[in-house]
PDB file of N, CA, C and O in Angstrom, chain B, residues numbered from 101:
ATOM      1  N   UNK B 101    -131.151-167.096  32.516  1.00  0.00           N
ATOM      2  CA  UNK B 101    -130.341-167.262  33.709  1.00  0.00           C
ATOM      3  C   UNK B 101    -131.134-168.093  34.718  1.00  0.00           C
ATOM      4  O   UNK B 101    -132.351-168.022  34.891  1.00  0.00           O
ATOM      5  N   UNK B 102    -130.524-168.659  35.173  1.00  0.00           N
ATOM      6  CA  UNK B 102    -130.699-169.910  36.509  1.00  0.00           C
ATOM      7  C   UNK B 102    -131.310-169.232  37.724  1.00  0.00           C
ATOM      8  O   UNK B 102    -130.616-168.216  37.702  1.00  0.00           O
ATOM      9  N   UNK B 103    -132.117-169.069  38.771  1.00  0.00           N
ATOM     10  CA  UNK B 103    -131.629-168.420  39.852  1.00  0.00           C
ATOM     11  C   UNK B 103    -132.010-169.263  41.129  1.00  0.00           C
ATOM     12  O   UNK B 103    -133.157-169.508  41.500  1.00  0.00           O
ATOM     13  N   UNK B 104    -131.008-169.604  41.645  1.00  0.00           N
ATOM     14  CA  UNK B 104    -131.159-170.505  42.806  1.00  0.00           C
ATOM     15  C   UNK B 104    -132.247-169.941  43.703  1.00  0.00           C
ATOM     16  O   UNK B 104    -132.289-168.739  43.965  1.00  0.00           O
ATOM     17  N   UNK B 105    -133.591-171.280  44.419  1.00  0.00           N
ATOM     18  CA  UNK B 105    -134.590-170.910  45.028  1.00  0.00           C
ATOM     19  C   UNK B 105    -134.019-170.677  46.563  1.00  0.00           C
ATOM     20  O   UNK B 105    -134.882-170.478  47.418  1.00  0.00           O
ATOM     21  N   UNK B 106    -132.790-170.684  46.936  1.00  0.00           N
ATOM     22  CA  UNK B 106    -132.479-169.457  47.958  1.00  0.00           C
ATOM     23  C   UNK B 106    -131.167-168.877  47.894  1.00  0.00           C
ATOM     24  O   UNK B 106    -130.205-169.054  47.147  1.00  0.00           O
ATOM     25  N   UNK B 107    -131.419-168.038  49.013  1.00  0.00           N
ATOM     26  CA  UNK B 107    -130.168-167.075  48.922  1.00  0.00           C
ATOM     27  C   UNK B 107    -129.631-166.685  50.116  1.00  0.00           C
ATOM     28  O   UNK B 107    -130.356-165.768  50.501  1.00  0.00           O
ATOM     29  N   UNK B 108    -128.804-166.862  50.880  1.00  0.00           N
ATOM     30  CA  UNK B 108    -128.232-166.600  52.384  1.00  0.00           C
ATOM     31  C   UNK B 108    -127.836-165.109  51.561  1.00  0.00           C
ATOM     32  O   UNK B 108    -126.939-165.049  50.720  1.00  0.00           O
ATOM     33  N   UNK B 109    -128.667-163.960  51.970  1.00  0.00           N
ATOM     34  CA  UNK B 109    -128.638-162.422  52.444  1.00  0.00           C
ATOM     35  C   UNK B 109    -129.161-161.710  53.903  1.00  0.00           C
ATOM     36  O   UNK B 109    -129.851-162.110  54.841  1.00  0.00           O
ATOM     37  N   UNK B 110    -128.400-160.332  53.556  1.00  0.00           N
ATOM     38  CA  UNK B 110    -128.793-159.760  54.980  1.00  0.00           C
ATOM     39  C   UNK B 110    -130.490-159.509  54.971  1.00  0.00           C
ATOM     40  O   UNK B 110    -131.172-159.125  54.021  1.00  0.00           O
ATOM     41  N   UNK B 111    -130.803-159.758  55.953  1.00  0.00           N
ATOM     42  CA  UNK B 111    -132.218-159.020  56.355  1.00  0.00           C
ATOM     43  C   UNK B 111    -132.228-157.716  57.384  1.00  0.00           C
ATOM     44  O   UNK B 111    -131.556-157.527  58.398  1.00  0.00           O
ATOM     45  N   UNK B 112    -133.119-156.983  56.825  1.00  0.00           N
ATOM     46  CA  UNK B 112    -133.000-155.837  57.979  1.00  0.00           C
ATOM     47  C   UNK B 112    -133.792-155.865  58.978  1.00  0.00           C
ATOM     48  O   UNK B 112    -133.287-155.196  59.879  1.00  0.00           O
ATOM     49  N   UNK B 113    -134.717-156.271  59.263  1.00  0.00           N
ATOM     50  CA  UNK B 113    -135.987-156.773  60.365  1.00  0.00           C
ATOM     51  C   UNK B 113    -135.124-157.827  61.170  1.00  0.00           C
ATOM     52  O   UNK B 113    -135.363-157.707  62.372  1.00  0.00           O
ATOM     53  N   UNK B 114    -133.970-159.068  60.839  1.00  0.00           N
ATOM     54  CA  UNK B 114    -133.175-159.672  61.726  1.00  0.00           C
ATOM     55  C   UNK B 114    -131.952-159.313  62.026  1.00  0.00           C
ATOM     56  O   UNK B 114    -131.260-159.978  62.797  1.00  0.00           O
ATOM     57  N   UNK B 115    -131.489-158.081  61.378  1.00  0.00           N
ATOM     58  CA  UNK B 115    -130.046-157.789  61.280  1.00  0.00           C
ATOM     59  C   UNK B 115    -129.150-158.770  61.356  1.00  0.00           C
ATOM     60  O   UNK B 115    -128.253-158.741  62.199  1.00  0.00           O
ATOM     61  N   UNK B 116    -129.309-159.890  60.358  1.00  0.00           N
ATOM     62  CA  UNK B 116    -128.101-160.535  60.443  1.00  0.00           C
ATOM     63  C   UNK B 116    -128.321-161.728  58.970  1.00  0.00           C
ATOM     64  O   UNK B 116    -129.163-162.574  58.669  1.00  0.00           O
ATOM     65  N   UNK B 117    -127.621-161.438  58.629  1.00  0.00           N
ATOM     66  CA  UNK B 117    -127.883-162.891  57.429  1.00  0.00           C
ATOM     67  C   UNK B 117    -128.644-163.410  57.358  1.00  0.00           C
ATOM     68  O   UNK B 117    -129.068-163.310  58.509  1.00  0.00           O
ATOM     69  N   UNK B 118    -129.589-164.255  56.657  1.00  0.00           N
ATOM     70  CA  UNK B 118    -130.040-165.036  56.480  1.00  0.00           C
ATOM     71  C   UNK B 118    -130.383-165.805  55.538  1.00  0.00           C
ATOM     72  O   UNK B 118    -130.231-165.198  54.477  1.00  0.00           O
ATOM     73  N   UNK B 119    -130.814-166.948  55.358  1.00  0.00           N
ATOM     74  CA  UNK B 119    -131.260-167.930  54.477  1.00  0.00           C
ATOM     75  C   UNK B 119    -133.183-167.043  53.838  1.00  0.00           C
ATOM     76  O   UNK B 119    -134.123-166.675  54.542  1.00  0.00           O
ATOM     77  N   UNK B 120    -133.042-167.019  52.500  1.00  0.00           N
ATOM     78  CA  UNK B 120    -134.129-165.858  52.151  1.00  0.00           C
ATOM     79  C   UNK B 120    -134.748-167.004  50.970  1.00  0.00           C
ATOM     80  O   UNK B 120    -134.015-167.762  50.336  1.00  0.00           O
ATOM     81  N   UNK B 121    -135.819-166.961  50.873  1.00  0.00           N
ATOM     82  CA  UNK B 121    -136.710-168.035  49.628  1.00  0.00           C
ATOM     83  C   UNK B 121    -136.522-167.151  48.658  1.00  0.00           C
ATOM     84  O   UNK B 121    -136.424-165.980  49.024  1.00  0.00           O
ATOM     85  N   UNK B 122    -136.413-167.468  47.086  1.00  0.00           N
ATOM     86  CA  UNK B 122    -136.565-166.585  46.129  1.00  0.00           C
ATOM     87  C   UNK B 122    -137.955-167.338  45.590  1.00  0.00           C
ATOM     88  O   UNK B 122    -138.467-168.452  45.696  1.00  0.00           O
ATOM     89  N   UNK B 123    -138.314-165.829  44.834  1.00  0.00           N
ATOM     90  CA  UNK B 123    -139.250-165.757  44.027  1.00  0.00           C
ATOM     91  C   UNK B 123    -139.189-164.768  42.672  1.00  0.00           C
ATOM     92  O   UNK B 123    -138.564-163.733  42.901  1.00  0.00           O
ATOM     93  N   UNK B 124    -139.563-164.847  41.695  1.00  0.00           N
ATOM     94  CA  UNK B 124    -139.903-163.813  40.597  1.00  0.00           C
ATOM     95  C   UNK B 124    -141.150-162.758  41.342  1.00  0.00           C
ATOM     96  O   UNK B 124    -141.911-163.099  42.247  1.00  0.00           O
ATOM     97  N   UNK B 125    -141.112-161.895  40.910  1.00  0.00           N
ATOM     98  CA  UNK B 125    -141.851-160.141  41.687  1.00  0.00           C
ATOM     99  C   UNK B 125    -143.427-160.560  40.130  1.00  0.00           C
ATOM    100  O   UNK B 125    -143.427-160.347  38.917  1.00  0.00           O
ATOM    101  N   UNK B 126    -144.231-161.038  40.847  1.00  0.00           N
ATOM    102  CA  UNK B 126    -144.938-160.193  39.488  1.00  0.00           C
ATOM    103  C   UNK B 126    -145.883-159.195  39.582  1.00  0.00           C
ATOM    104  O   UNK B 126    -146.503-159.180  40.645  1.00  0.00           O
ATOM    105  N   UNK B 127    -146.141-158.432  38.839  1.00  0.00           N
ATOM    106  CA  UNK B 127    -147.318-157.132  39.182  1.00  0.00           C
ATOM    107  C   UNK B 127    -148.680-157.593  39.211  1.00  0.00           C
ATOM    108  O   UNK B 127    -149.239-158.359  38.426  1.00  0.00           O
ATOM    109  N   UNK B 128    -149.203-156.924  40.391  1.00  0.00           N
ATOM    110  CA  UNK B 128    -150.701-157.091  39.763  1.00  0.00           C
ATOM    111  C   UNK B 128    -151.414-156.622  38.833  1.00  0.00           C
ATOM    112  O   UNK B 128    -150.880-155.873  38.015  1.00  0.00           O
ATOM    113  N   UNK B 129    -153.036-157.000  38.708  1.00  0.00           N
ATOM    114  CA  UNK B 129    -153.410-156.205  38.426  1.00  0.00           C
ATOM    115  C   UNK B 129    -153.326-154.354  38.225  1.00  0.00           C
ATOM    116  O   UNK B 129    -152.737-153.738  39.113  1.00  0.00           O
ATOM    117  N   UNK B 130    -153.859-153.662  37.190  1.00  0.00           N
ATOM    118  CA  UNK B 130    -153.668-152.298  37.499  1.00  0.00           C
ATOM    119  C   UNK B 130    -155.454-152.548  37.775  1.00  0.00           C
ATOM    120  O   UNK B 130    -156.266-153.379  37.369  1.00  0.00           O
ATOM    121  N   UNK B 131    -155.534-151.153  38.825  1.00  0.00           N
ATOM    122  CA  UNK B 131    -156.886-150.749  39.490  1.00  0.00           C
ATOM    123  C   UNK B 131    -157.019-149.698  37.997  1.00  0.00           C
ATOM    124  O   UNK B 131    -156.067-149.231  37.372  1.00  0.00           O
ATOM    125  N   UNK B 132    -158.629-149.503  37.661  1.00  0.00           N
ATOM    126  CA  UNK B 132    -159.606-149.176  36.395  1.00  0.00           C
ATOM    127  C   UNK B 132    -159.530-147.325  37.107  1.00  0.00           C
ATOM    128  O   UNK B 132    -159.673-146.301  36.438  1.00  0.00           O
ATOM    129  N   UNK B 133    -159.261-147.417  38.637  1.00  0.00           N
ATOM    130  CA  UNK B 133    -159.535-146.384  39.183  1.00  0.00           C
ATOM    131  C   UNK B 133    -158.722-145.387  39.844  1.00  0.00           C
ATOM    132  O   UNK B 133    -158.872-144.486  40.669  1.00  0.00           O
ATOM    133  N   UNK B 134    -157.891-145.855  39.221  1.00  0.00           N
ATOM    134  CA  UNK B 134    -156.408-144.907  39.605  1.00  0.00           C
ATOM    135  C   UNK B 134    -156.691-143.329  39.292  1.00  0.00           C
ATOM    136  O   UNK B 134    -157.658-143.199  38.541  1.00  0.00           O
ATOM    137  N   UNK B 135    -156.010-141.951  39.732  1.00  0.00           N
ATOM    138  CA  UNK B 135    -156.468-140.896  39.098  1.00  0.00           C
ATOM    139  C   UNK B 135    -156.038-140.500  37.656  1.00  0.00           C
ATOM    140  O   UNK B 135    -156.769-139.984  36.811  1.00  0.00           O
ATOM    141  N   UNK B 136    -154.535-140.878  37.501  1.00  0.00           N
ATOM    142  CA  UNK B 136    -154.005-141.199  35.926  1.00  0.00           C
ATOM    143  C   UNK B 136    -154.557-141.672  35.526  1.00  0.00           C
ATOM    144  O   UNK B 136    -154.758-141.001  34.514  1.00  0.00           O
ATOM    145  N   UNK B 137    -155.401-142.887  35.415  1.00  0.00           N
ATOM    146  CA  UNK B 137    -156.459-143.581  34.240  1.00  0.00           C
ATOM    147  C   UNK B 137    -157.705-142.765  34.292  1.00  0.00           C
ATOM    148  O   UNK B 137    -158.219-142.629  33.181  1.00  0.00           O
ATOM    149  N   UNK B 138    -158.336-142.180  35.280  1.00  0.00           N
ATOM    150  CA  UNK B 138    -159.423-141.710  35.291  1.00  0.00           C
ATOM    151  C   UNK B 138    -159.170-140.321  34.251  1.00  0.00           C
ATOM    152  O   UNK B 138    -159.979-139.912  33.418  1.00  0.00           O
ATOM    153  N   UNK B 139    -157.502-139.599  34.625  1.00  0.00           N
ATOM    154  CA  UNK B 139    -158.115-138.309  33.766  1.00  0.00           C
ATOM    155  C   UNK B 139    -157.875-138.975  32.633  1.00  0.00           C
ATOM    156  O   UNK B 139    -158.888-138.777  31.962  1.00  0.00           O
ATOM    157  N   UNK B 140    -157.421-139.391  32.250  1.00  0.00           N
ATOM    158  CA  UNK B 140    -156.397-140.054  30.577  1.00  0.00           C
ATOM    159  C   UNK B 140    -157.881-140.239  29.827  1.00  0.00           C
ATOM    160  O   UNK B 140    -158.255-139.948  28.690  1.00  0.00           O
ATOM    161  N   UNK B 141    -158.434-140.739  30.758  1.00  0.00           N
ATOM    162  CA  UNK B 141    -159.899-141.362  29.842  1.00  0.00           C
ATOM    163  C   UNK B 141    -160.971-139.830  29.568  1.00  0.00           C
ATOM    164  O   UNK B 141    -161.665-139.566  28.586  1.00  0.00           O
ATOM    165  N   UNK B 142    -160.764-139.041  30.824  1.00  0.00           N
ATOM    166  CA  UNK B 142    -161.282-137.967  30.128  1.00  0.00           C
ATOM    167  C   UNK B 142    -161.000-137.622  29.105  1.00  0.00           C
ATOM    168  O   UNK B 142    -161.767-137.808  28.160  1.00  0.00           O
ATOM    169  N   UNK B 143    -159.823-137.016  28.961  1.00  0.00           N
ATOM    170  CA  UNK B 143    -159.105-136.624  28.350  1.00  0.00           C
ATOM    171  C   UNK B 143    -159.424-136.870  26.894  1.00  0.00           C
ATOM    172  O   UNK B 143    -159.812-136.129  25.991  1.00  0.00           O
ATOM    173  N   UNK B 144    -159.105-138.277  26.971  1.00  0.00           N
ATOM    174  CA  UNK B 144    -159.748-138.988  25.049  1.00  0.00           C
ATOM    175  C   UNK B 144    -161.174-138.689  24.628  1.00  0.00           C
ATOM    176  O   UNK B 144    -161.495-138.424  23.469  1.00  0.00           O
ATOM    177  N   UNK B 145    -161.878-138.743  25.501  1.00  0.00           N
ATOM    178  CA  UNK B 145    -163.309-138.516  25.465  1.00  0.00           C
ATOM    179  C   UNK B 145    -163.702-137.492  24.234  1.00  0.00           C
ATOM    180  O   UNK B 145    -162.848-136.688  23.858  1.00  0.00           O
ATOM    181  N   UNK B 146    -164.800-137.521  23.705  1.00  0.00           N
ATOM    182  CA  UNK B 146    -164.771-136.254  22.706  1.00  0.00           C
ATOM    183  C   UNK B 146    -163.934-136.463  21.503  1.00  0.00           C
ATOM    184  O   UNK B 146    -163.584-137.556  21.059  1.00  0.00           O
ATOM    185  N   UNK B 147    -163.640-135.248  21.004  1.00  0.00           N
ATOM    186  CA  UNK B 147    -162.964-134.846  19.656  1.00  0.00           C
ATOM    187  C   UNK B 147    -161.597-134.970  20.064  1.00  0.00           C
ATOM    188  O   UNK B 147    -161.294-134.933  21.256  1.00  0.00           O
ATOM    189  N   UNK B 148    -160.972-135.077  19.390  1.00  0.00           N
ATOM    190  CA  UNK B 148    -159.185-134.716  20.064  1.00  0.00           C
ATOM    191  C   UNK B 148    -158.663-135.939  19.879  1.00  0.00           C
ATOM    192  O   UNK B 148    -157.742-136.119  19.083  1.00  0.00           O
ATOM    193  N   UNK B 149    -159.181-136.881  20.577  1.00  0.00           N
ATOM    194  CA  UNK B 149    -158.827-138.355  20.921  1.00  0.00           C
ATOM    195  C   UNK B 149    -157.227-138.284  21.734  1.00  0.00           C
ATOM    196  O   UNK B 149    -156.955-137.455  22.602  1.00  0.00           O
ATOM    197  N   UNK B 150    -156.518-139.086  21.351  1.00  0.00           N
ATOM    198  CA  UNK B 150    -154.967-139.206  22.595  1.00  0.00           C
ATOM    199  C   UNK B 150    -154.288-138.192  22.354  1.00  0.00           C
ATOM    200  O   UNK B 150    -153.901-137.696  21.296  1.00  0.00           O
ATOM    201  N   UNK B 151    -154.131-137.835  23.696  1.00  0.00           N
ATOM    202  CA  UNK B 151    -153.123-136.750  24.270  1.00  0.00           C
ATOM    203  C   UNK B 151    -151.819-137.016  23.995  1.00  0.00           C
ATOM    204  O   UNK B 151    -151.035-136.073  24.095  1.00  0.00           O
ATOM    205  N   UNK B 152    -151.396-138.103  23.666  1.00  0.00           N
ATOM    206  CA  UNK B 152    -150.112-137.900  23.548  1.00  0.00           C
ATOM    207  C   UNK B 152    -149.742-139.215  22.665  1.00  0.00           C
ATOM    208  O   UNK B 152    -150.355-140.279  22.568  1.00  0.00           O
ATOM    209  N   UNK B 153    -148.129-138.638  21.847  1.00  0.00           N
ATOM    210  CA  UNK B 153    -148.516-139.950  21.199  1.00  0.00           C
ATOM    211  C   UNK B 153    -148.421-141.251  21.245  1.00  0.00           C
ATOM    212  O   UNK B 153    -147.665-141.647  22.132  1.00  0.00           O
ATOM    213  N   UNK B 154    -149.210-142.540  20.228  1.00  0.00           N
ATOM    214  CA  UNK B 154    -149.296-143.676  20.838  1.00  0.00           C
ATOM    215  C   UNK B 154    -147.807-144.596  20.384  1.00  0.00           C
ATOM    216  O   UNK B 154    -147.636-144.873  19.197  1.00  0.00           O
ATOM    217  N   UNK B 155    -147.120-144.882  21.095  1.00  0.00           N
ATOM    218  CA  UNK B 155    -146.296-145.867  20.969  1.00  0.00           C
ATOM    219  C   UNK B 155    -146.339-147.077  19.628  1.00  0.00           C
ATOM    220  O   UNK B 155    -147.259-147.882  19.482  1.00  0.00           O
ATOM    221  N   UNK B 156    -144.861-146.948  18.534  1.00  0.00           N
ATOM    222  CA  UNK B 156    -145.490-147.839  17.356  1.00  0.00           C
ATOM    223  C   UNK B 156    -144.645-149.229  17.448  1.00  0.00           C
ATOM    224  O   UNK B 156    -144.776-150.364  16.992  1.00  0.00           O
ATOM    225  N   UNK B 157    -143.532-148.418  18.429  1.00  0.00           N
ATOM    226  CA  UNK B 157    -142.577-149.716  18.343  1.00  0.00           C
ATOM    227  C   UNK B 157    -141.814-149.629  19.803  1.00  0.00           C
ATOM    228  O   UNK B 157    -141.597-148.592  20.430  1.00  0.00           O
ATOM    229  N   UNK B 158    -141.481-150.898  20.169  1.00  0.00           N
ATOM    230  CA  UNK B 158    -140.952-151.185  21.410  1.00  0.00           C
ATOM    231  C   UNK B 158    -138.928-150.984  21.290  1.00  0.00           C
ATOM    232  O   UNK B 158    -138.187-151.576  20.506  1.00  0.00           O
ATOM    233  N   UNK B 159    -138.596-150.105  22.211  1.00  0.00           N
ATOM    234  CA  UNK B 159    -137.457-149.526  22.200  1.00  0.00           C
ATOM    235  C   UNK B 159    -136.268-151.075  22.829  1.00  0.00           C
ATOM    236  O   UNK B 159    -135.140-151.395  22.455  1.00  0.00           O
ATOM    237  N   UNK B 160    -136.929-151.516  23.581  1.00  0.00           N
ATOM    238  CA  UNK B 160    -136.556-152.266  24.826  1.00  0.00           C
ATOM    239  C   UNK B 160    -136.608-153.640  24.319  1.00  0.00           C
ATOM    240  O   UNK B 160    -137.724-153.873  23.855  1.00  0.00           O
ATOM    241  N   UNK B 161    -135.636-154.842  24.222  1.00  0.00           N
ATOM    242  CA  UNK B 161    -136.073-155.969  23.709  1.00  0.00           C
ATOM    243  C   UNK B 161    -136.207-156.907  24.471  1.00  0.00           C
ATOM    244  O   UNK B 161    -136.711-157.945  24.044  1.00  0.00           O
ATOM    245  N   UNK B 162    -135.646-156.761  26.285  1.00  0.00           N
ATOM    246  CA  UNK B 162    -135.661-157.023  27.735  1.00  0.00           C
ATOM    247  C   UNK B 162    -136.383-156.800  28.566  1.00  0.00           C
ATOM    248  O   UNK B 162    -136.527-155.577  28.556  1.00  0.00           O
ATOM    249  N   UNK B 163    -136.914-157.185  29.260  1.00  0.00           N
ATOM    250  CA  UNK B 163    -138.046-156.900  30.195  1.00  0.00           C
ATOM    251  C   UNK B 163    -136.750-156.700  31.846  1.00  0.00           C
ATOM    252  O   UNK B 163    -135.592-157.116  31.804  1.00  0.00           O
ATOM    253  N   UNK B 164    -137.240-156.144  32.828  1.00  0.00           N
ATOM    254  CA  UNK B 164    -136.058-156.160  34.105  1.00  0.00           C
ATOM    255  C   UNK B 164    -136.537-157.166  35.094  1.00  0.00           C
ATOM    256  O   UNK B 164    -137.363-156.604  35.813  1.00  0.00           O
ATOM    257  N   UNK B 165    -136.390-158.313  35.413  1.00  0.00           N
ATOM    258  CA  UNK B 165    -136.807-159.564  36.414  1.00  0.00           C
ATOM    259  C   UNK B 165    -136.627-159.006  37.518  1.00  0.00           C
ATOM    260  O   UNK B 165    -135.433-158.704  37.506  1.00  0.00           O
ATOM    261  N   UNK B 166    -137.335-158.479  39.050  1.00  0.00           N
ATOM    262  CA  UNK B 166    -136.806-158.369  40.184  1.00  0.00           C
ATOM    263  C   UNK B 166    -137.446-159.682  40.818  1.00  0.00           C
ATOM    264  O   UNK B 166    -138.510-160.176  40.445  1.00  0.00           O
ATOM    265  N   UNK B 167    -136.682-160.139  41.772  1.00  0.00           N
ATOM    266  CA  UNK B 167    -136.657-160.690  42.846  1.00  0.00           C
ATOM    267  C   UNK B 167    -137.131-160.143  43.997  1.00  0.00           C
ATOM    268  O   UNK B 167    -136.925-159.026  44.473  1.00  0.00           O
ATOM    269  N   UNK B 168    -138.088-161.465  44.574  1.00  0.00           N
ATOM    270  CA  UNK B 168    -138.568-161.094  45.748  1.00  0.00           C
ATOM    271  C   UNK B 168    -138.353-162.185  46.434  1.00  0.00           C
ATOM    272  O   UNK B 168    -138.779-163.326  46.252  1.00  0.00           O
ATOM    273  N   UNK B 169    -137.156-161.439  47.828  1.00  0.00           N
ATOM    274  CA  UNK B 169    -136.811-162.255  48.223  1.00  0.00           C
ATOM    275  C   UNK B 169    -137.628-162.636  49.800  1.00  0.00           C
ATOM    276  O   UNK B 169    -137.868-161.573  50.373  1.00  0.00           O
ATOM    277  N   UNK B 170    -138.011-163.627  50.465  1.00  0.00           N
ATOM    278  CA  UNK B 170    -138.900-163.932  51.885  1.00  0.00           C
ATOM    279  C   UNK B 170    -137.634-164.652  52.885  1.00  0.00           C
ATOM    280  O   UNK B 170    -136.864-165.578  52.633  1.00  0.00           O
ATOM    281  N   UNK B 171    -137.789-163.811  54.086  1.00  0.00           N
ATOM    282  CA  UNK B 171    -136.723-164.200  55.214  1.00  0.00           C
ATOM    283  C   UNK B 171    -137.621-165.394  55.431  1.00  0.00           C
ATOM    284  O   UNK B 171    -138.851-165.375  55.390  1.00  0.00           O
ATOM    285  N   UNK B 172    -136.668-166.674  55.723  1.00  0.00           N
ATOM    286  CA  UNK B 172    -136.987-168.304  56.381  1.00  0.00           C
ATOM    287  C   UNK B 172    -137.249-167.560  57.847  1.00  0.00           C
ATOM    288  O   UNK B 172    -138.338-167.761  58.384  1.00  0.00           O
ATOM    289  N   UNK B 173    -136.508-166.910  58.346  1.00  0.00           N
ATOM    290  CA  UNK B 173    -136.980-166.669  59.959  1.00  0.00           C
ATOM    291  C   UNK B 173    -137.827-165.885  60.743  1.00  0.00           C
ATOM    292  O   UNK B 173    -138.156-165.926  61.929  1.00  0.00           O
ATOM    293  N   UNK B 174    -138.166-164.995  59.583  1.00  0.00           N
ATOM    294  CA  UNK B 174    -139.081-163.992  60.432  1.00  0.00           C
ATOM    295  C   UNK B 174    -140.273-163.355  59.232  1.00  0.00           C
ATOM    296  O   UNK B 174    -141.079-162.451  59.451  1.00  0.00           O
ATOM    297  N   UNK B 175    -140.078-164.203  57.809  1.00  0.00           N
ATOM    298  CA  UNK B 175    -141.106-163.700  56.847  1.00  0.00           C
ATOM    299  C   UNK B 175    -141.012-162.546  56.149  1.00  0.00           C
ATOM    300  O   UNK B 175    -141.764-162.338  55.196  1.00  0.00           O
ATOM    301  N   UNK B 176    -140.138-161.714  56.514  1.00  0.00           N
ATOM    302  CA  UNK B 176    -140.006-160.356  55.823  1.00  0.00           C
ATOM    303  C   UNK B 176    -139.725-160.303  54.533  1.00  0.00           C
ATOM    304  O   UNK B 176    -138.954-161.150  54.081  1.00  0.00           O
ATOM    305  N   UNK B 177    -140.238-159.391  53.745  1.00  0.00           N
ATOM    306  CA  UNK B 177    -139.716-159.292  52.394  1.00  0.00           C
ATOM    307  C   UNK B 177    -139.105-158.306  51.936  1.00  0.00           C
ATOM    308  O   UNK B 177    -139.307-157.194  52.422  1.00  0.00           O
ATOM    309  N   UNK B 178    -138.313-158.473  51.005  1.00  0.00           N
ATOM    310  CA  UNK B 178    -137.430-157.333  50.194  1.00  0.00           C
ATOM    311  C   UNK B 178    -137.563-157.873  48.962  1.00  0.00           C
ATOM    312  O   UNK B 178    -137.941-158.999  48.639  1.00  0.00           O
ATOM    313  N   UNK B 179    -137.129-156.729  48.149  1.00  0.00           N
ATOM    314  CA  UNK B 179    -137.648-156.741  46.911  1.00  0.00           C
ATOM    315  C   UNK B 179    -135.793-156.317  45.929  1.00  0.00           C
ATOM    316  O   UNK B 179    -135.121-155.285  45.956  1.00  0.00           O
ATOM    317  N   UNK B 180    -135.572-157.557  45.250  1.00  0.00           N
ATOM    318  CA  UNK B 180    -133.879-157.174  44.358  1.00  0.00           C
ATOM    319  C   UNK B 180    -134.524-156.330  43.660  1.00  0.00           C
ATOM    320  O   UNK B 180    -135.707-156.304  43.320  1.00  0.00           O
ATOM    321  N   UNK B 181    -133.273-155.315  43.376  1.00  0.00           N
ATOM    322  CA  UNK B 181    -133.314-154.922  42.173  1.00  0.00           C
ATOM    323  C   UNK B 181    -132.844-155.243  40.737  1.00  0.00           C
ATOM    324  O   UNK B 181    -131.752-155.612  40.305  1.00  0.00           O
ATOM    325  N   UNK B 182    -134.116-154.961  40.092  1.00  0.00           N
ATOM    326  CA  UNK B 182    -134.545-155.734  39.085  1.00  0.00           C
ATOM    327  C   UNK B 182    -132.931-155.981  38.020  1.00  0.00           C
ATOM    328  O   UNK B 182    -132.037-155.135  38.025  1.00  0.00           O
ATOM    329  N   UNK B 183    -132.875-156.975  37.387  1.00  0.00           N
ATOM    330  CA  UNK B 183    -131.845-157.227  36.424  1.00  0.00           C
ATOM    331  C   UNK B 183    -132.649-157.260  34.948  1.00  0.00           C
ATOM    332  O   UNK B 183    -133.879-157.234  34.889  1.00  0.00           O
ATOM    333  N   UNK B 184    -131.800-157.319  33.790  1.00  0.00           N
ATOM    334  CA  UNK B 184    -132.242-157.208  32.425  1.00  0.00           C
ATOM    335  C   UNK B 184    -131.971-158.440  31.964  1.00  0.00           C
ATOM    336  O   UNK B 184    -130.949-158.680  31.320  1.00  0.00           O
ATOM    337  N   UNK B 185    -132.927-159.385  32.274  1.00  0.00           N
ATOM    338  CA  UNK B 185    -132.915-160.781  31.165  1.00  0.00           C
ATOM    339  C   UNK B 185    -133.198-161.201  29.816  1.00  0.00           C
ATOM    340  O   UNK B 185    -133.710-160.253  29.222  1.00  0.00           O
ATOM    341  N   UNK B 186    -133.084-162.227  29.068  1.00  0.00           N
ATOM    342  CA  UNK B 186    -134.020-162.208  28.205  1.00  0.00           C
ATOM    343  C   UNK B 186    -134.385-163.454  29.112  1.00  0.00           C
ATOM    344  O   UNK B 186    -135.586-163.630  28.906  1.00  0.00           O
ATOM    345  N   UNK B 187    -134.032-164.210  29.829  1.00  0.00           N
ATOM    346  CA  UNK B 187    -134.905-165.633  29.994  1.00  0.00           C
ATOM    347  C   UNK B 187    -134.886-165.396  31.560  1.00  0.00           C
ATOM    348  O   UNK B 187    -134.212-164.418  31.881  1.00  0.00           O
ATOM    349  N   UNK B 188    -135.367-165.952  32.401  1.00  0.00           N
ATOM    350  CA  UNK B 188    -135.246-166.388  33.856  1.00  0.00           C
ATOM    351  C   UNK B 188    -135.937-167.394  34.422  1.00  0.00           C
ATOM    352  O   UNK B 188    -137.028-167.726  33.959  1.00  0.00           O
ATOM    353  N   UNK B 189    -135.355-168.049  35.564  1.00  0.00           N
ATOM    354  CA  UNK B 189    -135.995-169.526  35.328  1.00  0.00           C
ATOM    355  C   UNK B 189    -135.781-169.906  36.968  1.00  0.00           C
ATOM    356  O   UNK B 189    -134.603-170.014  37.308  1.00  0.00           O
ATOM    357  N   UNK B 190    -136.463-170.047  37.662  1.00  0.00           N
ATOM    358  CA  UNK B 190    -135.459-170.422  39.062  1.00  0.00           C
ATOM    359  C   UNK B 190    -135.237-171.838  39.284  1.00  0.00           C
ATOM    360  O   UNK B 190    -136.315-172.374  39.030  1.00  0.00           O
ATOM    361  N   UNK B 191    -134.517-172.588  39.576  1.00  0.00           N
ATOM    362  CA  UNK B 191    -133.261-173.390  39.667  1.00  0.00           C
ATOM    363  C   UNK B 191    -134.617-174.809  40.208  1.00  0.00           C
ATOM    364  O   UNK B 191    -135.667-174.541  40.792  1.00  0.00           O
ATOM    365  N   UNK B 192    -134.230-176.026  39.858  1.00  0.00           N
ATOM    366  CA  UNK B 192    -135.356-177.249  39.824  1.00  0.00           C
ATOM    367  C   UNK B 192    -135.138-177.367  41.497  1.00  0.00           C
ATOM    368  O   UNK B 192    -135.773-178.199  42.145  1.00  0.00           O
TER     369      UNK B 192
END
């Protein structure tokens, strides 16, 4: 899917329409030091090995694209909710 690099939506920081830049959302990095990774790694440590089991096959053949959209007038961001693509591409 196409997605045009803007979008006249509401903003809530201007309350009123506006002309918004698009972008694709991407994640960062994950931090090594989160408390879920820290126990998980305990956890394996030792005899036992994974707590739970490991994933053999992917259920999902779509990834969900959100949009992040930036107000032209005042910079604010909001974040679409995400759609199910297989392609996304924003507009030349």
């Amino acid at each position: 899917m196409i997605i045009p690099r803007e979008i006249r939506t509401y903003c809530p920081r201007c309350r009123k329409h506006t002309v918004h830049k698009v972008s694709i959302y991407k994640k960062g990095k994950d931090s090594p030091f989160r408390w879920g990774v820290i126990k998980h790694e305990w956890e394996k440590k030792g005899y036992g090995g994974q707590k739970w089991p490991m994933l053999k096959r992917k259920a999902k053949t779509t990834k969900k694209v959100v949009l992040k959209l930036t107000c032209n007038e005042c910079g604010y961001i909001i974040h679409k909710e995400g759609i199910r693509l297989k392609k996304a591409e924003l507009a030349r």
